[in-house]
mmCIF file of the C-alpha atoms, coordinates in Angstrom:
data_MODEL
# 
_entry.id   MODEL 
# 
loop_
_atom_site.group_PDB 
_atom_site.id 
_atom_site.type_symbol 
_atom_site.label_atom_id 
_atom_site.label_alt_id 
_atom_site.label_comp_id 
_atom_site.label_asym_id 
_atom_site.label_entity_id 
_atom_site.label_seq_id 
_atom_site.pdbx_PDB_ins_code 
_atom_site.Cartn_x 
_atom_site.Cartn_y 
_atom_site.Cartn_z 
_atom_site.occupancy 
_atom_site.B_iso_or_equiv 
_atom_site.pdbx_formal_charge 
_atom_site.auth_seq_id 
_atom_site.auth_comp_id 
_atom_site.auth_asym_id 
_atom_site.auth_atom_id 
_atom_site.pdbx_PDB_model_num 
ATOM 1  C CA . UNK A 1 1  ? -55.231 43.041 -38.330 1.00 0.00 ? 1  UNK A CA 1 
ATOM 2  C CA . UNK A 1 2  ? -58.414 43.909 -36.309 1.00 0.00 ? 2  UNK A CA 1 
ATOM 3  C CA . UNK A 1 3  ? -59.276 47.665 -36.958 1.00 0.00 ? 3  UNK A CA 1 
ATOM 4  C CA . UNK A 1 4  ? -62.274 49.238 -34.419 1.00 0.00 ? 4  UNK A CA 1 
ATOM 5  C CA . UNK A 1 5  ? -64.485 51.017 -36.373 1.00 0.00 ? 5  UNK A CA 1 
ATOM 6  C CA . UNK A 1 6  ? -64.842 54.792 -35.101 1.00 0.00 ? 6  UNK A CA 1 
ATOM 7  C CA . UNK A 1 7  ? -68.161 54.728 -34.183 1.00 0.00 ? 7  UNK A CA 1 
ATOM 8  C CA . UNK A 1 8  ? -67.573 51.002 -32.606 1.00 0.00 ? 8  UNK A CA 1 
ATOM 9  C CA . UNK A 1 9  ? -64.713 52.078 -30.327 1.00 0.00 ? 9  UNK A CA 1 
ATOM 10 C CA . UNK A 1 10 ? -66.561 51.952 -27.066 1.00 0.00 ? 10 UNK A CA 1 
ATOM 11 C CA . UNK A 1 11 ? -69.232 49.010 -28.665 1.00 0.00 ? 11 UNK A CA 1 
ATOM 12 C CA . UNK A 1 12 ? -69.367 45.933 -26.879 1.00 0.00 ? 12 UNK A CA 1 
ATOM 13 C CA . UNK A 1 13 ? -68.445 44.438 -30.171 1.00 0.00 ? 13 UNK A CA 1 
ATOM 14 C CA . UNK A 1 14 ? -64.666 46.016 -30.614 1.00 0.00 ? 14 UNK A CA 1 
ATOM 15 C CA . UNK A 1 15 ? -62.451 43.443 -30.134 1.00 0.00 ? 15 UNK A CA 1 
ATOM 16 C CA . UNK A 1 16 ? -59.872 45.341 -28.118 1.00 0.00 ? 16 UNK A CA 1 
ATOM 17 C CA . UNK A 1 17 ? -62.694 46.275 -25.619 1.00 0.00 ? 17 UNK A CA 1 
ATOM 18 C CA . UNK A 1 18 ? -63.855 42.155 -25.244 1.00 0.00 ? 18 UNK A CA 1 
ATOM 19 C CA . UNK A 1 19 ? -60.240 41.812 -24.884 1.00 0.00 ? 19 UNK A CA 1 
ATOM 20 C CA . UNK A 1 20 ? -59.773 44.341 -22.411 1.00 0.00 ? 20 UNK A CA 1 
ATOM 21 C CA . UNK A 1 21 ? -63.101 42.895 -20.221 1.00 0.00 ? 21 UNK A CA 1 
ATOM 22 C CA . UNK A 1 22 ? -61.458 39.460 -20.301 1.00 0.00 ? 22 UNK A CA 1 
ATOM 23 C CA . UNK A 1 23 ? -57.983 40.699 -19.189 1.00 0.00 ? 23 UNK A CA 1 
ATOM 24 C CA . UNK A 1 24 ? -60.065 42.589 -16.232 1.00 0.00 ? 24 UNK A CA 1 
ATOM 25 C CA . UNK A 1 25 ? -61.676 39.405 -15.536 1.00 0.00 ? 25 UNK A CA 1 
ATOM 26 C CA . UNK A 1 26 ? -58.703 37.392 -15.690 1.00 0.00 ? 26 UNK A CA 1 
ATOM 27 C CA . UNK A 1 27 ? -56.775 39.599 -13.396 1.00 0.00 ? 27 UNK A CA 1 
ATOM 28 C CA . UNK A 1 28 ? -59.772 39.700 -10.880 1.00 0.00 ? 28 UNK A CA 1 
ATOM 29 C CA . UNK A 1 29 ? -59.523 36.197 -10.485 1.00 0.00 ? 29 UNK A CA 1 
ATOM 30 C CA . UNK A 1 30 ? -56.145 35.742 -10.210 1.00 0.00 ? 30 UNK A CA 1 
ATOM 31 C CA . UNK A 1 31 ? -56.876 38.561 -7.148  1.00 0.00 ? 31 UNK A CA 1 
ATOM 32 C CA . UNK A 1 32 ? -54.040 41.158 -8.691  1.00 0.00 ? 32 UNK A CA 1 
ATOM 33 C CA . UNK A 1 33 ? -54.239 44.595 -8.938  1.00 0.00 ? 33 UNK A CA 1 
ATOM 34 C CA . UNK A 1 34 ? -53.507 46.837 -12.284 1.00 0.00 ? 34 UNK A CA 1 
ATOM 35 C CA . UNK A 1 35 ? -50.257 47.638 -10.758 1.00 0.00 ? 35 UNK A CA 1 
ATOM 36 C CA . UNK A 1 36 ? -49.170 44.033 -10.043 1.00 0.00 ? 36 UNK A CA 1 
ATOM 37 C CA . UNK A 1 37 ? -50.543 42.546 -13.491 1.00 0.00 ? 37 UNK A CA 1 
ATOM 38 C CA . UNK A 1 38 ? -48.377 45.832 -14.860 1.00 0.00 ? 38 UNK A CA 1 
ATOM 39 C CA . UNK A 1 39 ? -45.289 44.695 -12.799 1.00 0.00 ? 39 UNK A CA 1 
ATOM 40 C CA . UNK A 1 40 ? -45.098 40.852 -13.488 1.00 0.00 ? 40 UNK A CA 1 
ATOM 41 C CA . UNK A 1 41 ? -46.157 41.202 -17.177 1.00 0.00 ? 41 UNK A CA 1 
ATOM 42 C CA . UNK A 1 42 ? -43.357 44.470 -17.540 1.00 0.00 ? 42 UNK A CA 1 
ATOM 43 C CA . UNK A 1 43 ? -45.656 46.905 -18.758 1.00 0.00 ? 43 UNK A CA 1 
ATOM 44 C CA . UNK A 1 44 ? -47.043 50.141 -17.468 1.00 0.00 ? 44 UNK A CA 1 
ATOM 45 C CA . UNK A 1 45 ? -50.016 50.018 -14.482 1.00 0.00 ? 45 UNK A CA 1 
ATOM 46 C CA . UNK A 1 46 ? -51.530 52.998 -16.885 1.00 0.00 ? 46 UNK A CA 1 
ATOM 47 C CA . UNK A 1 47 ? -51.379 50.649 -19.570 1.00 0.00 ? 47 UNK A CA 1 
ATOM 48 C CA . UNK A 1 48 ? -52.890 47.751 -18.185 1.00 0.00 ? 48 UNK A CA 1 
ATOM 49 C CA . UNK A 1 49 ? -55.963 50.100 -17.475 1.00 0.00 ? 49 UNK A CA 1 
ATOM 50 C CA . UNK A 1 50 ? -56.100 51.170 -21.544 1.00 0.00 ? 50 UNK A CA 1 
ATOM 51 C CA . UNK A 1 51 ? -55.705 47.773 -22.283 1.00 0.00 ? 51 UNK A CA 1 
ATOM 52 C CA . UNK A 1 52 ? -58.900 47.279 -19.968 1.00 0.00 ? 52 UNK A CA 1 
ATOM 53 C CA . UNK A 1 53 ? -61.084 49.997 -21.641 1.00 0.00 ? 53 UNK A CA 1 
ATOM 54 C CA . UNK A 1 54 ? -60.516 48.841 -24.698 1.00 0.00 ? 54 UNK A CA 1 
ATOM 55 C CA . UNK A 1 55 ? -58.523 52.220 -25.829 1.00 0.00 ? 55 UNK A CA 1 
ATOM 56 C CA . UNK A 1 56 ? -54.691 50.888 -26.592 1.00 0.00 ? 56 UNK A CA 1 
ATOM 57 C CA . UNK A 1 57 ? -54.259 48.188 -29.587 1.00 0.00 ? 57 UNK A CA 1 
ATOM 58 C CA . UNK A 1 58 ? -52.638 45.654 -27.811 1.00 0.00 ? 58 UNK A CA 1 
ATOM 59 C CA . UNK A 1 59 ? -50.206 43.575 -29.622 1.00 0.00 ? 59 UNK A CA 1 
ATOM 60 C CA . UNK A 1 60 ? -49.151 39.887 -29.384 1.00 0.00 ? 60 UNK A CA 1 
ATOM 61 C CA . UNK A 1 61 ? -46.516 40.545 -28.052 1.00 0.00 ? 61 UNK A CA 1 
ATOM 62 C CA . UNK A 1 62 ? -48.309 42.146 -24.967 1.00 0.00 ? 62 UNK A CA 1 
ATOM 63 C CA . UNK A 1 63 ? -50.973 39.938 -25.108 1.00 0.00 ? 63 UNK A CA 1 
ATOM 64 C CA . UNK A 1 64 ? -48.294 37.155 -24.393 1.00 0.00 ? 64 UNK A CA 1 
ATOM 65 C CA . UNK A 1 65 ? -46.899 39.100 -21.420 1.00 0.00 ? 65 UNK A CA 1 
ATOM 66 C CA . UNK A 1 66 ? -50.232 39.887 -19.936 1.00 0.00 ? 66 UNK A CA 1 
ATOM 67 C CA . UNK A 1 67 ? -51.222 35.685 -20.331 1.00 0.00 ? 67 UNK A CA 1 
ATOM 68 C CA . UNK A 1 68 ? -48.098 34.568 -18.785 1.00 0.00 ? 68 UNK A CA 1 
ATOM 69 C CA . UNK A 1 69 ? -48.265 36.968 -16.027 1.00 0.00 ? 69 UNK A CA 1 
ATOM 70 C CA . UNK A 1 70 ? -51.786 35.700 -15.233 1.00 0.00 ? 70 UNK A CA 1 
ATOM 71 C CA . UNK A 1 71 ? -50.647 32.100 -16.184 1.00 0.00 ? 71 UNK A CA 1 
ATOM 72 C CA . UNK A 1 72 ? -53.092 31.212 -18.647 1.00 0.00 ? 72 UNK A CA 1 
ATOM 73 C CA . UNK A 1 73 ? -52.943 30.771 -22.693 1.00 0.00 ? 73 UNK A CA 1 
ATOM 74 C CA . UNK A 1 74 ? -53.360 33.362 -24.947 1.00 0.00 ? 74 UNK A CA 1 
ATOM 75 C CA . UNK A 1 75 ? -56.196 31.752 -26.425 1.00 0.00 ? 75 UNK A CA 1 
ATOM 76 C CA . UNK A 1 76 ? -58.165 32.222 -23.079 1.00 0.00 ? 76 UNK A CA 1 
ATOM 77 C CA . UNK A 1 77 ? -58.015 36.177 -23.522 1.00 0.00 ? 77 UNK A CA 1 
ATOM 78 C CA . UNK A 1 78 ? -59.156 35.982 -26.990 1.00 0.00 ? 78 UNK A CA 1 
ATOM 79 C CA . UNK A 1 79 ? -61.753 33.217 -26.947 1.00 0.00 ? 79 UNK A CA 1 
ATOM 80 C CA . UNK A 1 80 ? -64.825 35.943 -27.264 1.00 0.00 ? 80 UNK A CA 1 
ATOM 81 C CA . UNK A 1 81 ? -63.500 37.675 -29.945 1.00 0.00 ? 81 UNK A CA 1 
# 
């Protein structure tokens, strides 16, 4: 499993945070707000935004929620990483 390093948390390099700027990205594009990406993939609009920033360790399981609400692949959220 991925662990950010301390000192890396807010890096450009932590995986979490690339994750995070991709799901922004995605969710830009597909012209949703936190709050509706947090409704259609059943999570939290608070936690959409940690997932964002690159502060919550999102799981697969999540990750899967968040792709299908934006109806792309996992794969596309993780391609930078």
């Amino acid at each position: 499993m991925l662990q950010p390093v301390a000192n890396d948390r807010m890096s450009e390099r932590n995986p979490y945070r690339i994750v995070g700027n991709t799901v922004r990205a995605q969710r830009k594009r597909a012209g949703l707000s936190q709050e509706q990406l947090a409704e259609k993939a059943d999570v939290t609009r608070n936690y959409i935004g940690e997932i964002e920033r690159g502060e919550k360790r999102v799981t697969l399981d999540t990750l899967a929620k968040v792709a299908k609400a934006l109806k792309i692949r996992v794969a596309e959220l993780t391609r930078d990483i």
